[in-house]
C-alpha angles and dihedrals in degrees: 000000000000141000087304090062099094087187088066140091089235090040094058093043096054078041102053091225129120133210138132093318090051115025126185117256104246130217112280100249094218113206112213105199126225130248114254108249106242106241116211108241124256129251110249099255104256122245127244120229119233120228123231126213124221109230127241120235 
């Protein structure tokens, strides 16, 4: 379990190899975000009148 264990993390590195105990560090995968779209606003919903009934005497 030294610098001759190939299946160690002290063993790849004395060996200049690389593998699951010793994994390559990757390239950063960088996210640019997107703008948010800029949504017209909604008309208020309109109201209905209501319609009043004359009563009857």
């Amino acid at each position: 379990m030294g610098k001759g264990d190939i299946k160690t993390r002290r063993g790849k590195i004395a060996n200049k190899s690389y593998g699951r105990r010793r994994p390559k560090k990757g390239k950063k995968i960088v996210v640019v975000a997107k703008k948010a779209k800029k949504s017209k606003a909604k008309a208020p919903a309109k109201k209905t009148a209501t319609k009043k009934t004359a009563k009857k005497k």
